[in-house]
N, C-alpha and C positions, 0 to 999 in steps of 0.2 A: 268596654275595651279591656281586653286582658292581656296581661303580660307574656309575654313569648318569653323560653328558657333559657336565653341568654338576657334579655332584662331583669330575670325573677334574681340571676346569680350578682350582675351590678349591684341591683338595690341592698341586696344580703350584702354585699361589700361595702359599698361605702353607711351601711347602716353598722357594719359592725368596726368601721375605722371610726365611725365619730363616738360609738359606746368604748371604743377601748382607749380614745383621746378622754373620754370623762372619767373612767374608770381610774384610768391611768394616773388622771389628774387626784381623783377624793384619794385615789391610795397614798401619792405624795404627801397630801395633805394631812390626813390623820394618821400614817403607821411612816410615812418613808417608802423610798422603794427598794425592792431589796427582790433575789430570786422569785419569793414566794409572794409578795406582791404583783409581782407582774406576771406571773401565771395566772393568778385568781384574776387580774384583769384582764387577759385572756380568752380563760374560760369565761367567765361571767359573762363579757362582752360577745365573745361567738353565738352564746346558748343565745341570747337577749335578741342578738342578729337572725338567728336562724329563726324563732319564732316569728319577732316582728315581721321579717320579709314575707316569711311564706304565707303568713295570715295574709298581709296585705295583697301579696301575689295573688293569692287565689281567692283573695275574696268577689264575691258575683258580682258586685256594681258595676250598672251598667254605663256605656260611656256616655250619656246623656245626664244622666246623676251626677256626673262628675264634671260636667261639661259648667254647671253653673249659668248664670242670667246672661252676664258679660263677655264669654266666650273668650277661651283659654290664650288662642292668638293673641285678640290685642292686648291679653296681660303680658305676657311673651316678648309681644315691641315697644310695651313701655319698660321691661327688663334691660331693652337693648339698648333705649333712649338713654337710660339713666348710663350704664355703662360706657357709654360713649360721652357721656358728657363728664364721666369721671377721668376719663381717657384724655380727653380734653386738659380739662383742668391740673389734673397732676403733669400733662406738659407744657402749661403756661407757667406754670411755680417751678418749673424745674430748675437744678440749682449745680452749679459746681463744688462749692464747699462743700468739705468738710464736715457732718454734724455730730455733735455729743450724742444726741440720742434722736428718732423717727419722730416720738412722741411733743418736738417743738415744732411738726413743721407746721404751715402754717393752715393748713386746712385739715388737719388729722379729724379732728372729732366730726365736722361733716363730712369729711369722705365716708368716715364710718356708718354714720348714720343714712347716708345714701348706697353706699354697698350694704346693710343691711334691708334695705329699705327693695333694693334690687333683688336678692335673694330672696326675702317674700315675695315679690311677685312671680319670682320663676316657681318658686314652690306651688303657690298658688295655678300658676299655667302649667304645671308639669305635663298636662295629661294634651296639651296641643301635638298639633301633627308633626312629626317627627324633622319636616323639611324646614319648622320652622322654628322649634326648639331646640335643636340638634345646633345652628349655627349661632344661636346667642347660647348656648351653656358653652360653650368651646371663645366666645367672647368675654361671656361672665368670670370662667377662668382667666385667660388672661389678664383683663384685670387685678382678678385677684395674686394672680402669683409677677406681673409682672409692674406693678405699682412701682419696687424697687430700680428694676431695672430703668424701665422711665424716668422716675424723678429725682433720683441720687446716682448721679454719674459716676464719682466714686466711692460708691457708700457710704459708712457711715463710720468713719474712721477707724477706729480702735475697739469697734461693738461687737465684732466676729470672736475676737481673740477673749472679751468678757462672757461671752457665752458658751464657747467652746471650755475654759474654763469650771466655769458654772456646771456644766454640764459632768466632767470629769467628778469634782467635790460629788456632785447628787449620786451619782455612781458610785462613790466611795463610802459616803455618809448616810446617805438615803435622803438628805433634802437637806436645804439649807437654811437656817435660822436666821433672823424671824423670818416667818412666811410672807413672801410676797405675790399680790396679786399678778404682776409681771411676769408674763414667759415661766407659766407653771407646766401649760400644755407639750409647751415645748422640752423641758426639764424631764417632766413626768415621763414624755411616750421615748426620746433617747434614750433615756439610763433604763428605761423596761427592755426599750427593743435592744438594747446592748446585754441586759441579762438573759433574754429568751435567745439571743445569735451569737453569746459572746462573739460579737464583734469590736 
């Protein structure tokens, strides 16, 4: 099975947003970010994109090579299963208060490891038919971007304004001292994308 040219340009996309989210990040990490930082993540990241996809685009494997013992479907609905039961569970812990930080709630590190857990298998099923991948990746998302919205009805107090903050210094600084594992990603690709758009 082969990729059709508006699949070939996706993949190129979202391959070269998670290389310029890691770029972005080791650049924070060892120089700071600064104009010439976030160019070189960038470029590095585009070139890296445009190889990876296209090799993979056009590479000849056939869809039965790819297809595997198990068959890409039901990896695909156990993708769904689990996100639906993430779905679930972040709105039985759901909460009104208040919280200091995301990282006390009460089921963080297994949700984690169940939304990573879900991600491999869609990876793994990527190559299923499109009527039935197409509506669990559009599920998979949700979950992942709307965890907040579900389970912290008003946020998370005063965490917007420490990050918007943060963000500003790393823009001015080029990163903040000492390095924390915390919200690098996050730090790193704002104060780039703010250097490449002055925005």
């Amino acid at each position: 099975m082969r990729l059709t040219g508006g699949d070939e340009w996706v993949l190129i996309g979202v391959i070269w947003w998670c290389s310029f989210v890691l770029c972005a990040s080791l650049a924070y990490i060892t120089a700071g970010i600064t104009l010439a930082t976030s160019l070189l993540a960038l470029i590095v990241s585009g070139v890296g994109a445009v190889t990876v996809g296209t090799r993979y685009a056009f590479s000849q494997q056939t869809h039965a090579q790819r297809e595997g013992v198990f068959g890409t479907s039901a990896i695909v609905v156990l993708a769904a299963c689990i996100d639906l039961f993430l779905l679930s569970l972040f709105f039985m812990v759901r909460t009104d208060e208040m919280l200091r930080t995301p990282w006390v709630f009460p089921v963080s590190i297994g949700a984690f490891v169940l939304f990573g857990l879900s991600t491999a298998t869609l990876l793994i099923g990527r190559h299923a038919p499109r009527i039935v991948f197409t509506p669990v990746l559009i599920l998979h998302c949700f979950t992942a971007f709307g965890v907040a919205l579900i389970s912290f009805r008003y946020g998370f107090g005063y965490d917007p304004i420490i990050h918007q903050t943060a963000e500003r210094y790393v823009f001015a600084h080029g990163r903040i001292l000492p390095l924390q594992p915390y919200y690098i990603g996050q730090y790193a690709v704002v104060a780039a994308l703010s250097f490449l758009t002055s925005l």
